[in-house]
Structures are given as C-alpha cells and as structure tokens.
C-alpha positions, 0 to 999 in steps of 0.5 A: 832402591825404594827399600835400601832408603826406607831401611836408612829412614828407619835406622837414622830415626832410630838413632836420633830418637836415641839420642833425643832421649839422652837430651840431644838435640837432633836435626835429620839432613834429609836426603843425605846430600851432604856428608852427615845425616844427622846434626846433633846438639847439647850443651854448646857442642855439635857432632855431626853423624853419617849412619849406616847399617849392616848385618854382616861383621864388617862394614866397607865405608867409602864415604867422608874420611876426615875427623872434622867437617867443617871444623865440627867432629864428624863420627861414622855411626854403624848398626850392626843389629841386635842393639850394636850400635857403634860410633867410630872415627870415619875409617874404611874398615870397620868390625862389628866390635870396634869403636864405642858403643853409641849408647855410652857415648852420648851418656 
C-alpha cells in the first residue's frame, strides 16, 4: 500500500508542477480525503482534479461522478504513461485515448 501511495504522491506532483508551469496556481488536498486532489486557480476560475494513474487502456473509476463539486467544475485527470495525460468529465469507463489531452487543456 506504502507503494500505491508514493506512485499517487508522484503522479499528482507531476501534475500539478504541469500546471504551475502553465500559470496555475495549484494547492495539493493532502491525503486525498476529500473528493479532489488537487484545487487549481487562474485568473478568477477554480477546477478542482481527482488524479489517477494506470498503464493499462482502460481505467475503472468508482470515485465522485458529478460534474460539479460544490458548484466548482470537478475533472478526472487520468495518466496513462508515456505523456498521455488525459482530462475528462467523472465517468466509470474510461480509455486511454478519450477526453482531452491535460496539456491542451490548461493552455
């Protein structure tokens, strides 16, 4: 379990050093005890991010499902390795070549 977390500690720091680097100002929810990891800020809007991170083509995400949280926009942000970092609506399916790429988004 010790290892699962450090690979999510690395997987959301990369991330949110990503979007530091787009302008975003980025605050890490530690311990992910509440629905999103990562609360994003630029330029008066707010995102709040559940990151996740598989090597297979399909995620199965059993996690928060509205579009909304707390009348925020809430994304699923998915690693799928090798720079595929994708960015979707919450959804219980999801494959690797799905939703938008994280980097385009946050352009």
């Amino acid at each position: 379990m010790v290892n699962q977390r450090r690979k999510g500690y690395r997987v959301e720091r990369s991330i949110r050093l990503l979007l530091e680097n787009h302008g975003w100002k980025v605050v890490r929810a530690g311990g992910s005890l509440g629905e999103a990891d990562l609360v994003c800020l630029k330029n008066g809007k707010c995102i709040l991010m559940q990151i996740k991170s598989t090597k297979k083509e399909t995620l199965y995400y059993y996690g928060y499902m509205d579009k909304k949280f707390e009348g925020l926009p809430f994304y699923l942000v998915v690693d799928f390795g090798y720079g595929n970092i994708r960015i979707v609506q919450p959804k219980s399916k999801l494959k690797n070549f799905e939703g938008e790429m994280l980097v385009d988004f946050i352009k």
